[in-house]
C-alpha positions as CSV (number, residue, x, y, z in Angstrom):
1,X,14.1,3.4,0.0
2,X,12.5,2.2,-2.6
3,X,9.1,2.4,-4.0
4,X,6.8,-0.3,-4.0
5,X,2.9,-1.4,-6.0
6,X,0.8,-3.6,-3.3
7,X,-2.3,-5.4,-4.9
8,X,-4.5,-6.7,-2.5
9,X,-7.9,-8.4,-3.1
10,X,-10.3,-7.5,-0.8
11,X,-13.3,-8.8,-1.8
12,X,-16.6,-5.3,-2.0
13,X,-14.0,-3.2,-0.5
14,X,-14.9,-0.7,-3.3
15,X,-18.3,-0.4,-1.2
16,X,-16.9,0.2,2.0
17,X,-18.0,2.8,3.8
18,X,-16.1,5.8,4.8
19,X,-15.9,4.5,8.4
20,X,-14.9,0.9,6.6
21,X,-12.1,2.7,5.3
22,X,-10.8,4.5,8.3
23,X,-10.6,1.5,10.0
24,X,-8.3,-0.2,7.7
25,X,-6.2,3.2,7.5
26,X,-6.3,3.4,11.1
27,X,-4.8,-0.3,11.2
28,X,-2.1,0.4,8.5
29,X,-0.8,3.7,10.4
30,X,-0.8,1.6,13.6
31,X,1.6,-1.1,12.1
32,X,3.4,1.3,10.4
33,X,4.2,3.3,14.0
34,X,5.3,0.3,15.3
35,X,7.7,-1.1,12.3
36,X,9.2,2.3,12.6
37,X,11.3,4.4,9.2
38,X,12.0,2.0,7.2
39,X,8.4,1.9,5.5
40,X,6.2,4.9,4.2
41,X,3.0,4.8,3.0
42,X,2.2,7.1,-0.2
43,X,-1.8,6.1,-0.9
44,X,-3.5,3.6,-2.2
45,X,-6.5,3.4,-5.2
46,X,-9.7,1.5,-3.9
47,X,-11.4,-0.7,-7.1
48,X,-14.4,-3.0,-6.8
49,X,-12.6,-5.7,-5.2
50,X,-8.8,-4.8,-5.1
51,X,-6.8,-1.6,-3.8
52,X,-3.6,-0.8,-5.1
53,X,-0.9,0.2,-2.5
54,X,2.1,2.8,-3.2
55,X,4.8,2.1,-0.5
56,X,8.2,3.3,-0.1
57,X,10.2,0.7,2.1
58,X,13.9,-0.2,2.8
59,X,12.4,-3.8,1.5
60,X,9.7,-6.4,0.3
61,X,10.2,-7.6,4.1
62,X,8.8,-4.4,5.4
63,X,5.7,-4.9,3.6
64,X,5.2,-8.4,4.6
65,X,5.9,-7.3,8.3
66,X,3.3,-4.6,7.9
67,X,0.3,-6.9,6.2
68,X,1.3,-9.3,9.2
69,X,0.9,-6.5,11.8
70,X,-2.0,-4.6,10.1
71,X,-4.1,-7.7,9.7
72,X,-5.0,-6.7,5.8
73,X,-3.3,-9.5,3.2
74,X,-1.5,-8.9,0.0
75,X,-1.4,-10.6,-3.2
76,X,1.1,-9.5,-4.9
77,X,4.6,-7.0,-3.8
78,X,6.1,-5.7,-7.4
79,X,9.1,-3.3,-6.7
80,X,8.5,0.2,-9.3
81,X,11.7,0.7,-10.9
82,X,10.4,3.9,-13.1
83,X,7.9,6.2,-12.8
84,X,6.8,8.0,-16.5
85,X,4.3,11.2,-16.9
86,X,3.5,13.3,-19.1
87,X,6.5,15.6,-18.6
88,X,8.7,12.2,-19.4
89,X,8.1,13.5,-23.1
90,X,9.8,16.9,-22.1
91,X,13.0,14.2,-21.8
């Protein structure tokens, strides 16, 4: 699979609530179930009005399917093609 960066703008969502947020986990694990292997979901980092998304997916199609299914939109699908750290200097 490979790994995939979702950006979505959701306008406040960096003020949701706890329960605000379960709901839209609750939705993403729900499409997820039903697209089936070929899409993971790693976590995602909440900002004031964006989150950003790690996926691992077969393809960009997978993630389309799941915005579709979930009911929460994305703005831009950029596939990672490297990951660096701090132990990339060890290299």
């Amino acid at each position: 699979m490979k790994r995939y960066m979702i950006e979505r703008d959701i306008p406040g969502i960096g003020d949701f609530s706890v329960t605000e947020l379960c709901g839209a986990s609750r939705a993403s694990n729900q499409a997820l179930a039903s697209i089936g292997p070929d899409i993971q979901w790693q976590h995602s980092y909440v900002a004031d009005n964006k989150t950003f998304c790690v996926y691992l997916a077969a393809s960009e199609a997978e993630i389309k399917k799941h915005a579709e299914l979930s009911g929460i939109p994305f703005t831009t699908i950029t596939e990672v093609s490297q990951i660096i750290d701090p132990l990339t200097a060890n290299n």
